[in-house]
VEXNUGU-555005 format. One record per atom (N, C-alpha, C, O): z, y, x. Coordinates in pm, whole numbers, padded with zeros to 5 digits, always signed. Example, Ala and Ser with C-alpha at 12.3 -4.5 7.8 and 13.67 -1.06 7.14 Angstrom:
2
+00780-00569+01319;+00780-00450+01230;+00780-00330+01320;+00846-00332+01424;+00708-00225+01285;+00714-00106+01367;+00787+00003+01290;+00804+00114+01341;
This chain:
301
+05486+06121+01965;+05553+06203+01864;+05680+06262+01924;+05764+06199+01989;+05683+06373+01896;+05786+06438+01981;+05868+06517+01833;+05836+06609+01759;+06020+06395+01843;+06158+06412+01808;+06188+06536+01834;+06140+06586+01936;+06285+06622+01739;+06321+06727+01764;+06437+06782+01674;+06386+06787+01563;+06578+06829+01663;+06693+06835+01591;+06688+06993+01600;+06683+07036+01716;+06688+07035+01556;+06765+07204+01484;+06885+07163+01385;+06926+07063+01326;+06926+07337+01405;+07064+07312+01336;+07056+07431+01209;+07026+07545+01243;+07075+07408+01100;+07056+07524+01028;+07218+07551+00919;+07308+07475+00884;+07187+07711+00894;+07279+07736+00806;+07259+07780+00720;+07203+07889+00729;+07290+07728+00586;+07259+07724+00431;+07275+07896+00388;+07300+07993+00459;+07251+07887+00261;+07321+07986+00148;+07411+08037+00161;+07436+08157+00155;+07498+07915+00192;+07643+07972+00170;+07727+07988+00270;+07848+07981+00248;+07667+08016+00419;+07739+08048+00555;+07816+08144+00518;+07799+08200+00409;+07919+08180+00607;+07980+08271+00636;+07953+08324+00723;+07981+08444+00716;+07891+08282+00847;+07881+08351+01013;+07807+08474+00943;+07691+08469+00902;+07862+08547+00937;+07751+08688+00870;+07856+08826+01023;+07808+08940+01019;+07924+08816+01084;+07963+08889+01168;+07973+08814+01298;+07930+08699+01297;+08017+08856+01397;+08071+08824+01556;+08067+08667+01598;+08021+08607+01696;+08143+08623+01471;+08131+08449+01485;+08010+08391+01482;+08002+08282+01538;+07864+08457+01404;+07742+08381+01438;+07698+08393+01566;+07647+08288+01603;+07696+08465+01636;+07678+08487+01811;+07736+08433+01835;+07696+08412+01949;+07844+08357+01821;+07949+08201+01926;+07911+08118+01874;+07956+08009+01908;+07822+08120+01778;+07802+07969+01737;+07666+07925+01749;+07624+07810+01731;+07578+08066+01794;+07477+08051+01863;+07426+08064+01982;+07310+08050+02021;+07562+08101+02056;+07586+08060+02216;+07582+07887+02210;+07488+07828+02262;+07661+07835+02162;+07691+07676+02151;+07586+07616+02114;+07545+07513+02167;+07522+07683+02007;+07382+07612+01960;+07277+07558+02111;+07235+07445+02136;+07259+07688+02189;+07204+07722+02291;+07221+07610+02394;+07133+07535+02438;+07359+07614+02424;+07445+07547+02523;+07439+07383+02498;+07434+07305+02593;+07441+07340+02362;+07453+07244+02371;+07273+07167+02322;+07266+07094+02224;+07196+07188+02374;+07059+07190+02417;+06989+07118+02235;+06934+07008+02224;+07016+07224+02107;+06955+07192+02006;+06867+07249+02059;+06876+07307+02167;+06735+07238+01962;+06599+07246+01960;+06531+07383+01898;+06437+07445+01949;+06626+07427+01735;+06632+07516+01680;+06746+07569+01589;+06837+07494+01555;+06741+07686+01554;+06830+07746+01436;+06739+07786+01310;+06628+07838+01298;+06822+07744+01236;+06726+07786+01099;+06819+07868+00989;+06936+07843+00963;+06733+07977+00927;+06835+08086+00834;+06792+08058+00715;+06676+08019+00702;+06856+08068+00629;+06851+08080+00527;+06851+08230+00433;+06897+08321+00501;+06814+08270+00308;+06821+08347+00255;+06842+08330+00131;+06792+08239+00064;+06961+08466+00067;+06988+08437-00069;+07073+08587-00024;+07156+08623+00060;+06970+08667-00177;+07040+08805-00161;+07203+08844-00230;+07272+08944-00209;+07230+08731-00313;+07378+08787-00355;+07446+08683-00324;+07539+08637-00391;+07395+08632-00197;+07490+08547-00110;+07568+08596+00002;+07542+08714+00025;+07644+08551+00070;+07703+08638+00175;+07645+08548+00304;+07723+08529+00397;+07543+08506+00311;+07443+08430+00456;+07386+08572+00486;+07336+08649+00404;+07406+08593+00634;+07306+08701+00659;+07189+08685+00670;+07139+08579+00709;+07116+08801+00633;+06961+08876+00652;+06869+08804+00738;+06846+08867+00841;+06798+08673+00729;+06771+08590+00837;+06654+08669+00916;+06607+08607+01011;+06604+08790+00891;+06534+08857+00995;+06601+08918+01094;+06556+08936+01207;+06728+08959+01049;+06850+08999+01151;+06938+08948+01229;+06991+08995+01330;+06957+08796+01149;+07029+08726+01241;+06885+08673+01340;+06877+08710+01457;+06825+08623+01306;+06749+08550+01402;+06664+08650+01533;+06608+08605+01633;+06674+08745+01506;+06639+08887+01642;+06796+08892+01671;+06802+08991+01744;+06864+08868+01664;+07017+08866+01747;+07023+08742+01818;+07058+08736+01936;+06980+08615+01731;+07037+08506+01818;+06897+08473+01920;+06923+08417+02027;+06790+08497+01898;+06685+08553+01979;+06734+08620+02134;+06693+08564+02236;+06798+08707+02143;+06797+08843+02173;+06969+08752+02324;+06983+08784+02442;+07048+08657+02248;+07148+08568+02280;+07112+08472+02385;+07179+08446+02485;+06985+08417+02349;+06950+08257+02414;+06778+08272+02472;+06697+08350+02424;+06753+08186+02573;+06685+08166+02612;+06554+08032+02561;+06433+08050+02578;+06584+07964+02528;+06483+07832+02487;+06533+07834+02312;+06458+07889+02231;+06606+07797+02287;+06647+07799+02110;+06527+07893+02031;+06478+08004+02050;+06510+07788+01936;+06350+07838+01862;+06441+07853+01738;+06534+07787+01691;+06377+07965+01704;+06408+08045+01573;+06317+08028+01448;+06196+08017+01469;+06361+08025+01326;+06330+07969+01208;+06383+07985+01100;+06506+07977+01104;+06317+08016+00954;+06358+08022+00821;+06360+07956+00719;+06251+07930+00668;+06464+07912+00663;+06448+07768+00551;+06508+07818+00438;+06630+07804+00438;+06458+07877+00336;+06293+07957+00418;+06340+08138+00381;+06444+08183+00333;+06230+08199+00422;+06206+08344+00373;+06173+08377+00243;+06063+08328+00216;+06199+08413+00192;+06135+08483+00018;+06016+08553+00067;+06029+08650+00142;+05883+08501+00024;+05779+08620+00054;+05741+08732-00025;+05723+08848+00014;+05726+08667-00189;+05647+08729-00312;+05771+08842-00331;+05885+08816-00371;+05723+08967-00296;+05841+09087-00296;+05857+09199-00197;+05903+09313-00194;+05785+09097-00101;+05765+09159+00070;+05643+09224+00072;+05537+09199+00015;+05689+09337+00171;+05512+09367+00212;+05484+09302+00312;+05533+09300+00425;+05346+09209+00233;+05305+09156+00387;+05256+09174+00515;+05239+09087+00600;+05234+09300+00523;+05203+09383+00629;+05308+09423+00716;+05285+09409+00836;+05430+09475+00679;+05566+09533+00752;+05601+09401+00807;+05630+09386+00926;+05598+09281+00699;+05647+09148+00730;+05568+09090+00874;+05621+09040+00973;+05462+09108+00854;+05354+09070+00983;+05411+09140+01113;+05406+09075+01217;+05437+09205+01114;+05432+09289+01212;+05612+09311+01303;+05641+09351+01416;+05708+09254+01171;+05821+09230+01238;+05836+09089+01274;+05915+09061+01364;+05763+08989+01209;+05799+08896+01299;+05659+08897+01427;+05681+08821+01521;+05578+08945+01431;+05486+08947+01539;+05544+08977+01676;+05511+08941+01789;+05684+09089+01609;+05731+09173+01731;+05833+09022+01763;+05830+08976+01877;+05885+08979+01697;+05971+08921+01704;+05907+08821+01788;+05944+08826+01905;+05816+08726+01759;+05782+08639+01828;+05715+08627+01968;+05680+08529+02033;+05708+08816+02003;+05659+08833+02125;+05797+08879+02234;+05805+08881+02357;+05876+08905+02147;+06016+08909+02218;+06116+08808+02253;+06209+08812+02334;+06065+08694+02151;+06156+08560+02184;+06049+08491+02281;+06075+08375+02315;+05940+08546+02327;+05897+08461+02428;+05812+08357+02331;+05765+08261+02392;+05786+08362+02196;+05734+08252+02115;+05801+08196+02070;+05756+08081+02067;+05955+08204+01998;+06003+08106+01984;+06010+08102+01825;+06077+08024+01757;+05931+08199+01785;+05924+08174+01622;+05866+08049+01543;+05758+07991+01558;+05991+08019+01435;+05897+07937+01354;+05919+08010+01191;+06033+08043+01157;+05811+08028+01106;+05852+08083+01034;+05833+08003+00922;+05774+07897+00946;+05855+08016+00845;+05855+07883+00731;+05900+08015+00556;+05976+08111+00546;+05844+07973+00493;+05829+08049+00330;+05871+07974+00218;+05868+07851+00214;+05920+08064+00109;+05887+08034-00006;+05888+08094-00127;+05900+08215-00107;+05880+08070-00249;+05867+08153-00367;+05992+08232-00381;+05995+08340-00441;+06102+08175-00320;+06199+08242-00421;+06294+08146-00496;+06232+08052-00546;+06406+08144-00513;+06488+08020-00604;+06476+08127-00753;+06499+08247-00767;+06421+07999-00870;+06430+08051-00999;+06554+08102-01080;+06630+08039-01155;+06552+08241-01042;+06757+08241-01050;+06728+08405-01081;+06689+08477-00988;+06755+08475-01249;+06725+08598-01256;+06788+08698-01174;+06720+08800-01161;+06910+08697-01109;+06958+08791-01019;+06856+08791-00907;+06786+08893-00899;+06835+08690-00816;+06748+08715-00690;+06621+08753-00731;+06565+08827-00650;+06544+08718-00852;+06415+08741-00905;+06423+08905-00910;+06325+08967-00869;+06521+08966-00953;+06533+09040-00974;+06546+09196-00843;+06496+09309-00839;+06643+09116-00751;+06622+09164-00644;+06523+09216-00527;+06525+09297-00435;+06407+09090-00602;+06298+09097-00517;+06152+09153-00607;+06038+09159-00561;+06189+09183-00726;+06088+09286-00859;+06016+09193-00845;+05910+09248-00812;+05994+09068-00847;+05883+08970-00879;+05902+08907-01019;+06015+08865-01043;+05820+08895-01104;+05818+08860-01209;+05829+08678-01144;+05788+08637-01036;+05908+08586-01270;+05857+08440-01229;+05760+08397-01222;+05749+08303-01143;+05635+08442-01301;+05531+08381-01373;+05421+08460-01254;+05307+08414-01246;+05456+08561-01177;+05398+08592-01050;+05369+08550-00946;+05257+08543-00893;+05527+08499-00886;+05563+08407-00788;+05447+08343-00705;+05411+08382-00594;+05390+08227-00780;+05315+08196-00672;+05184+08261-00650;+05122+08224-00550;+05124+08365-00736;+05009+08419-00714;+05031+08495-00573;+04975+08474-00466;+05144+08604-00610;+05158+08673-00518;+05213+08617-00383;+05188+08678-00279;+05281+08510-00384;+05323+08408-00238;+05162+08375-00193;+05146+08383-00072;+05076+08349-00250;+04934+08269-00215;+04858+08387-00091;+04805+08370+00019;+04889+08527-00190;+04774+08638-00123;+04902+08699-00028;+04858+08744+00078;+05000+08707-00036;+05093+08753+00080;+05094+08690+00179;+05111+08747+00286;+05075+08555+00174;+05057+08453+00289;+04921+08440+00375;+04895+08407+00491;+04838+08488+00253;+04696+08542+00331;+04661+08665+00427;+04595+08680+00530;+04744+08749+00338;+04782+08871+00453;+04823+08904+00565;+04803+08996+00644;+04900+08789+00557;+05032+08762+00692;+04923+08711+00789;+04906+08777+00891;+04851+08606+00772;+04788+08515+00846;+04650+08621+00900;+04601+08591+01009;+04594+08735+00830;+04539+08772+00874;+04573+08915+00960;+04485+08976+01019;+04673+08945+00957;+04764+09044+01035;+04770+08990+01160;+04755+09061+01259;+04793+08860+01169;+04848+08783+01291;+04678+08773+01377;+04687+08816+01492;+04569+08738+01348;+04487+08649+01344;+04343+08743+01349;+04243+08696+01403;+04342+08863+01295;+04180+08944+01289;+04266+09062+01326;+04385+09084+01303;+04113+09181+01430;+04120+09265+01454;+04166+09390+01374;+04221+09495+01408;+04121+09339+01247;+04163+09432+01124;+04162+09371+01017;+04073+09290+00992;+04263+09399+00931;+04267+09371+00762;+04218+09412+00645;+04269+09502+00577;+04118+09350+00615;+04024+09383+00455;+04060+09260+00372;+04024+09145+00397;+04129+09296+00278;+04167+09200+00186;+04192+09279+00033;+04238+09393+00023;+04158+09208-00063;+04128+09259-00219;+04209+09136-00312;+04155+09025-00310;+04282+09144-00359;+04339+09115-00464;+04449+09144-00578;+04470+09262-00605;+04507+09062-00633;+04561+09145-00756;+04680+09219-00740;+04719+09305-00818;+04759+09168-00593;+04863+09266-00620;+04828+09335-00469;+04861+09453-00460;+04782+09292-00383;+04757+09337-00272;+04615+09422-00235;+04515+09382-00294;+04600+09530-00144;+04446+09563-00114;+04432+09643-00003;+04507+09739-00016;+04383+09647+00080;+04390+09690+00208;+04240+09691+00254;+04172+09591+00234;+04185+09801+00316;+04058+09809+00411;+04060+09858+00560;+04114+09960+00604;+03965+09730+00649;+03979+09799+00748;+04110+09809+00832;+04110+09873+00937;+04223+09742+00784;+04377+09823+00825;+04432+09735+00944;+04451+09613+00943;+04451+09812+01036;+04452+09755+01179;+04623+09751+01210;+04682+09856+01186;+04688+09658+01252;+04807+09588+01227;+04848+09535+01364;+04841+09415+01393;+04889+09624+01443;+04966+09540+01615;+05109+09563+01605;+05167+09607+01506;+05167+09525+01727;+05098+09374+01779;+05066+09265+01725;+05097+09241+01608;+04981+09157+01820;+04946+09071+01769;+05105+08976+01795;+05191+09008+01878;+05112+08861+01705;+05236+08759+01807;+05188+08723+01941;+05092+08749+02013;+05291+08655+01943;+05236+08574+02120;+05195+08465+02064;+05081+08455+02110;+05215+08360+01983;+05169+08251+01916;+05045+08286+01874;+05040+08405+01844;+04919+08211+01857;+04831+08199+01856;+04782+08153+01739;+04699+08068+01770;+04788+08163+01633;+04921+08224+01568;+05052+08180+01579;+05073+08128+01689;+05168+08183+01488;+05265+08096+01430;+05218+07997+01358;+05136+08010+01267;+05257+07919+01387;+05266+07782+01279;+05362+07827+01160;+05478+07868+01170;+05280+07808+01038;+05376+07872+00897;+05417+07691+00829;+05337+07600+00806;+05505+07692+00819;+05570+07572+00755;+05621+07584+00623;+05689+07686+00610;+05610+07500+00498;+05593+07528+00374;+05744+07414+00329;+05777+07313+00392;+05781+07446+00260;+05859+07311+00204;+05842+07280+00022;+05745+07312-00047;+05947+07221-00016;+05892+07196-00212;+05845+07046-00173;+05785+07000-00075;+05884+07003-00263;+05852+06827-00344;+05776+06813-00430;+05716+06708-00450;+05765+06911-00495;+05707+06890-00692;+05555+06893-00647;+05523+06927-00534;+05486+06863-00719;+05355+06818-00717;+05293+06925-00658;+05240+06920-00547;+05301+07051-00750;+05251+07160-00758;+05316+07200-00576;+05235+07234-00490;+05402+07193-00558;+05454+07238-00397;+05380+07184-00267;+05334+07247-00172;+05384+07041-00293;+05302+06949-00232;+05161+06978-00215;+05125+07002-00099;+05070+06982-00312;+04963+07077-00307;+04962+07232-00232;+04874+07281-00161;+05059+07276-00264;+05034+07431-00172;+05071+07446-00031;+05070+07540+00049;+05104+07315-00027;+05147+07255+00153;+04989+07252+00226;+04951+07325+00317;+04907+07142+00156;+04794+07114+00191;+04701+07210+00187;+04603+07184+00255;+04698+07320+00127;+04602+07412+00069;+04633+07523+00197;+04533+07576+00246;+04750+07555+00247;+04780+07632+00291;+04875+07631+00441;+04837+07701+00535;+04995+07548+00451;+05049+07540+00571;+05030+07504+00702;+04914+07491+00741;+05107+07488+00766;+05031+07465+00931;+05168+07324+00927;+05157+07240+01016;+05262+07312+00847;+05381+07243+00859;+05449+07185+00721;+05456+07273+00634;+05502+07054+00681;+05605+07046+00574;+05753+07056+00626;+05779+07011+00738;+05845+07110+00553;+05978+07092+00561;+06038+07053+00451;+06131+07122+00410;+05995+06923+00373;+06127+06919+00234;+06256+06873+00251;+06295+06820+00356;+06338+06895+00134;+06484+06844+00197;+06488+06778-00027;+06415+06778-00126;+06658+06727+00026;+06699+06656-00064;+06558+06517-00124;+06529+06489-00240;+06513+06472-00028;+06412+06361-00030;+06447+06281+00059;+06501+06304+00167;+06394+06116-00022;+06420+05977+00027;+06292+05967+00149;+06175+06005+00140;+06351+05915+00241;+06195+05865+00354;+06070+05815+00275;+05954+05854+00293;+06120+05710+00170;+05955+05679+00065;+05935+05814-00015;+05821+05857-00032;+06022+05868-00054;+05928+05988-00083;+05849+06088-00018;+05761+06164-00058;+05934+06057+00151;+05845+06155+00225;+05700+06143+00285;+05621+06227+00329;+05694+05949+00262;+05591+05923+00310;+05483+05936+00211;+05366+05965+00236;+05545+05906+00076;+05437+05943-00010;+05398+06117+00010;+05287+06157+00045;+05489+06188-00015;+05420+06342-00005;+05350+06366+00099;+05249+06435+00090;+05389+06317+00209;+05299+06345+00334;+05136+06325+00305;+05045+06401+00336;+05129+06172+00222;+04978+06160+00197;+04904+06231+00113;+04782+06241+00116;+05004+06297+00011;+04961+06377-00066;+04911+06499-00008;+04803+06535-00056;+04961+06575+00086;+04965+06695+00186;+04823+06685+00246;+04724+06756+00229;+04849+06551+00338;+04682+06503+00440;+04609+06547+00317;+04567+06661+00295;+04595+06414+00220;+04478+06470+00120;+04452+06528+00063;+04346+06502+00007;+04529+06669+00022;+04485+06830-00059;+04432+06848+00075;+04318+06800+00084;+04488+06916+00210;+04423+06952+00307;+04311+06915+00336;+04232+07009+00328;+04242+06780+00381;+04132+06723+00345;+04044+06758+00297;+03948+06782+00370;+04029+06784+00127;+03991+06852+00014;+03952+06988+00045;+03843+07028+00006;+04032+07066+00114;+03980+07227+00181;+03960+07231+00304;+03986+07330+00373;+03887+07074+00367;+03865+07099+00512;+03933+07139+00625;+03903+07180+00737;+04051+07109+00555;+04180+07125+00708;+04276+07020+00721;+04307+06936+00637;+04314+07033+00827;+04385+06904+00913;+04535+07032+00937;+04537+07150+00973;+04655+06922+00891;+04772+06950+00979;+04841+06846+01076;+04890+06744+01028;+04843+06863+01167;+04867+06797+01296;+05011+06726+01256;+05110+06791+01224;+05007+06554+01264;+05121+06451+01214;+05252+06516+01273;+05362+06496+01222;+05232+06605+01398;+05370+06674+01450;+05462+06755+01361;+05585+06754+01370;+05380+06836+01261;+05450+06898+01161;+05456+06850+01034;+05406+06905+00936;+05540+06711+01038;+05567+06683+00935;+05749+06665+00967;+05786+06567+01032;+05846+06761+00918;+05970+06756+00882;+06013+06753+00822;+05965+06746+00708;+06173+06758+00856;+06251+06675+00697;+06402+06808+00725;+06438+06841+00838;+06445+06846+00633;+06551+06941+00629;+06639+06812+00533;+06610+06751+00430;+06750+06809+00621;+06865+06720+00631;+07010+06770+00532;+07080+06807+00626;+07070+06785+00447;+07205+06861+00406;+07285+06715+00419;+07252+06600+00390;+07400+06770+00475;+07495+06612+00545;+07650+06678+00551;+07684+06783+00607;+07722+06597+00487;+07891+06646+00514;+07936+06512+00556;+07879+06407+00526;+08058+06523+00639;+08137+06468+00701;+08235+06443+00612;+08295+06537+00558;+08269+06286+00579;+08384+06276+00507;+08339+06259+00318;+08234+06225+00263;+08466+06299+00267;+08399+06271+00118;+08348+06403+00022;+08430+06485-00018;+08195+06413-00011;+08187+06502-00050;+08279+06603-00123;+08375+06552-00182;+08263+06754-00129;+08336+06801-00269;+08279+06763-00404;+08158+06761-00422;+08368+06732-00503;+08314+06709-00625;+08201+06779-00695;+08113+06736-00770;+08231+06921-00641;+08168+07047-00748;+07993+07019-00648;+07895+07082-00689;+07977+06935-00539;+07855+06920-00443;+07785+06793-00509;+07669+06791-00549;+07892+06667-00514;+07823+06555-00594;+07761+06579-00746;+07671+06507-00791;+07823+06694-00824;+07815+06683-00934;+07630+06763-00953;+07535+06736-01026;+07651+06849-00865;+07558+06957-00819;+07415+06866-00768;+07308+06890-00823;+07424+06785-00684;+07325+06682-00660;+07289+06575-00758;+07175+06543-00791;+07403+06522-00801;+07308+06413-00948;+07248+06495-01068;+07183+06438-01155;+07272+06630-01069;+07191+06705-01180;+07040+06737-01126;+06938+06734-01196;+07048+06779-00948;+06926+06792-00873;+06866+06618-00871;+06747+06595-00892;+06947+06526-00850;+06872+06418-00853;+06963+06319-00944;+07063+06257-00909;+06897+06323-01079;+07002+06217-01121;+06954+06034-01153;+07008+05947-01221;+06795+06037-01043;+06782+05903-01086;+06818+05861-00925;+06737+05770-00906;+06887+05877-00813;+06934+05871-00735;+07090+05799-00771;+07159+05850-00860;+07130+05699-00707;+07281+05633-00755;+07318+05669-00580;+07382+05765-00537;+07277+05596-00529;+07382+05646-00384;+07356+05806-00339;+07245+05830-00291;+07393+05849-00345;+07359+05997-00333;+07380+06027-00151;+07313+06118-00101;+07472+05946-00063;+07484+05939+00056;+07288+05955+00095;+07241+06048+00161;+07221+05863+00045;+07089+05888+00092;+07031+05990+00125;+06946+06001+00214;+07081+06083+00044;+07037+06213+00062;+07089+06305+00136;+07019+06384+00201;+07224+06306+00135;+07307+06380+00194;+07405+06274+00259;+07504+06228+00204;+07371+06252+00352;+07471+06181+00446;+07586+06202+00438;+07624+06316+00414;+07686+06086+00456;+07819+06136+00439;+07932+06133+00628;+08051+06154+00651;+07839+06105+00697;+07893+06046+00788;+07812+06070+00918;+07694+06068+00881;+07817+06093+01052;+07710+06107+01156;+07664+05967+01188;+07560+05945+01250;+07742+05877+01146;+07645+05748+01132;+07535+05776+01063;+07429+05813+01115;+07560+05757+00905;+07502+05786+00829;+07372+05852+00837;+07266+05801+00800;+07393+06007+00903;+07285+06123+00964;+07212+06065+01027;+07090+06066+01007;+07285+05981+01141;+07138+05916+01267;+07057+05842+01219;+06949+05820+01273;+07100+05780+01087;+07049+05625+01052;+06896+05706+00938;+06780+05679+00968;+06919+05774+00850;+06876+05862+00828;+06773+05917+00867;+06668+05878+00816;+06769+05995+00942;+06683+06076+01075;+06559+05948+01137;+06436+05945+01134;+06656+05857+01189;+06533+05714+01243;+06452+05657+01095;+06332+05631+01108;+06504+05641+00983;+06454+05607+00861;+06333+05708+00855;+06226+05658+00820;+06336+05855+00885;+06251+05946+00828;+06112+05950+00962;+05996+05989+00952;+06186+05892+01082;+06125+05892+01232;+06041+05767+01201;+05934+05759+01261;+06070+05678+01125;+06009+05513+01112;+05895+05529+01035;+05809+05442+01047;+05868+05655+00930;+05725+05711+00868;+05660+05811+00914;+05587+05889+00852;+05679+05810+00989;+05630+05895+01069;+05638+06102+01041;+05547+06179+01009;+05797+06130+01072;+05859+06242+01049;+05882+06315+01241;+05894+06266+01353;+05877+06425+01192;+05949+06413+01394;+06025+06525+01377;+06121+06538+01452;+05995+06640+01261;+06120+06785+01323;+06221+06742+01216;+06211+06683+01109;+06322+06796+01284;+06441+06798+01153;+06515+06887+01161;+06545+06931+01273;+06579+06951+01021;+06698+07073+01016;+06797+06989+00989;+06750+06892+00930;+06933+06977+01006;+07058+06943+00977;+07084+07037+00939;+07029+07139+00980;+07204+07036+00819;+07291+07169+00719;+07352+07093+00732;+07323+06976+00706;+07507+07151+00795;+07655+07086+00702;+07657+07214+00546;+07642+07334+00522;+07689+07072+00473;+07699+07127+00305;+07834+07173+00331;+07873+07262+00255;+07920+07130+00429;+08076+07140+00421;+08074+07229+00537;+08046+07168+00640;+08102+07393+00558;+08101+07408+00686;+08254+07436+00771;+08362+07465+00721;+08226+07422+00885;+08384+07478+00931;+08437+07610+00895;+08405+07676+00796;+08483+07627+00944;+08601+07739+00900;+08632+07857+01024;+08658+07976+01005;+08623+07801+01125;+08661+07943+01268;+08581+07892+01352;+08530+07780+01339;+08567+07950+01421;+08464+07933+01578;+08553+07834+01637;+08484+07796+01732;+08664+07766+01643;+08683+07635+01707;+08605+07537+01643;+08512+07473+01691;+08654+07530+01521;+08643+07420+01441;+08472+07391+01449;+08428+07276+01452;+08370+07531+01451;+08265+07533+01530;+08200+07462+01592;+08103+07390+01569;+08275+07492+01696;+08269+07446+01846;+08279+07258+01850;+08207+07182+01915;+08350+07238+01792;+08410+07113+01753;+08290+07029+01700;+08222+06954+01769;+08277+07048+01595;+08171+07006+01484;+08043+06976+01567;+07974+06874+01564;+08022+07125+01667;+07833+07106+01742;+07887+07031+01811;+07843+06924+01767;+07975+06997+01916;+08024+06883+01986;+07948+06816+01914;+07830+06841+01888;+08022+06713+01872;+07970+06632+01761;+07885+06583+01723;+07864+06462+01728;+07812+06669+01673;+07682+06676+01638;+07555+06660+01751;+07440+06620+01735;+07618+06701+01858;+07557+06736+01974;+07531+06544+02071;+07447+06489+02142;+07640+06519+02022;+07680+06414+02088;+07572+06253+02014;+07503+06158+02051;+07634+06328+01881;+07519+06199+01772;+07356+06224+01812;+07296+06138+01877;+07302+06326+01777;+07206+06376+01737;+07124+06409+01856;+07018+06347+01846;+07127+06472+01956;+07059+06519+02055;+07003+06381+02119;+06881+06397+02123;+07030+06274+02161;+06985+06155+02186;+06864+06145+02128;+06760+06122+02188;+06878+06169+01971;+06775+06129+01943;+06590+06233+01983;+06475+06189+01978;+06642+06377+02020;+06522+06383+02076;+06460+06284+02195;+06516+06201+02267;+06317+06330+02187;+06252+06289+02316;+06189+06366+02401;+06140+06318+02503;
């Protein structure tokens, strides 16, 4: 099983100018595994198709990744075809990872998807994608999508991409198995991960597919020190039959490692780290991946 640490940045980054290129020089430099973007349109995190063809474009080995992309809204065709380019320009280093959308009427709104759409249209957009990547040409018929015949290059360099899914809720868990090549959940206990995992094997199972024990990950949110209030208060409403809430969100790089081996002991191997708390200037940066670099990188293998 091959251990593996990425570093990701939430919602609520700031690196949206000059400072995300120094902090993805360091990423680089200090030998993480991956970067992961986030998206949220009336957030100020940049455009993770833009940052990640920049920090691409920066580094040499650093694998690129989305936690996650909004699909239901996208054309899946334009979508195919920019990360295809993308992943033939990073040399392969795409990982792309999806999801519905956070239930939140401004971004719903942003993206003209009705709620009650959401996952229909995530189901056949994801079908599209996969067959953009994957057949000589695209014939596909459904309710919001339809295409004949429609021929879609380049291909990626990945053979395909591995698409990685995340979600806890039953209903999420199921569309892992039905559909992904990967899990990524976050704000989950190791027994919960081991239970969803079995849940995952056995929908997949059920439709005659296997996902390889390698892609089973865990997306990490961890602050240093004592949470902010307005973060604890924010997590016991997301989990309020949870009492130590450190479980979830580490409070400490002790804490993080101990964590990480807990999720490695059921058999987990990729992981995203988020500081919930982030620094403030490209030292403080610099400082922090130290750090981080110092705890955490050990633990690959």
């Amino acid at each position: 099983m091959k251990v593996r640490v990425g570093f990701g940045l939430g919602v609520r980054t700031k690196l949206n100018d000059t400072s995300f290129l120094e902090v993805v020089d360091t990423l680089e430099r200090l030998r993480f595994d991956s970067l992961w973007l986030s998206e949220r349109i009336g957030g100020v995190a940049p455009d993770p198709l833009v940052a990640m063809s920049m920090a691409a474009a920066r580094t040499q080995k650093l694998k690129i990744g989305m936690s996650v992309m909004v699909l239901p809204g996208r054309n899946p065709i334009v979508l195919a075809k920019e990360l295809a380019t993308l992943d033939r320009m990073s040399g392969g280093r795409l990982l792309p990872a999806f999801g519905l959308g956070v239930a939140d009427p401004h971004e719903q709104q942003a993206f003209g998807v009705e709620r009650s759409q959401r996952a229909k249209m995530f189901n056949e957009a994801l079908a599209v994608l996969r067959a953009c990547w994957t057949e000589e040409s695209v014939t596909f018929h459904g309710d919001f999508y339809n295409y004949d015949n429609l021929k879609v290059e380049p291909k990626p360099l990945q053979s395909p991409p591995e698409v990685w899914l995340g979600g806890i809720a039953e209903s999420e868990l199921k569309r892992v198995g039905r559909l992904a090549d990967g899990w990524l959940p976050s704000f989950i206990t190791p027994a919960e991960a081991a239970a969803g995992w079995k849940t995952v094997n056995a929908v997949a199972s059920e439709h005659q597919r296997e996902i390889e024990d390698e892609h089973f990950g865990v997306l990490i949110p961890y602050v240093i020190g004592e949470p902010p209030a307005a973060l604890l208060a924010g997590l016991k409403a997301r989990r309020p039959d949870i009492e130590d809430i450190s479980t979830l969100v580490p409070d400490s790089w002790e804490k993080l490692v101990a964590n990480i081996e807990q999720f490695v002991a059921v058999g987990a191997s990729k992981f995203v780290v988020i500081p919930s708390v982030e620094p403030t200037s490209v030292n403080e940066w610099n400082d922090h991946l130290a750090q981080a670099a110092e705890k955490l990188i050990p633990l690959q293998n």
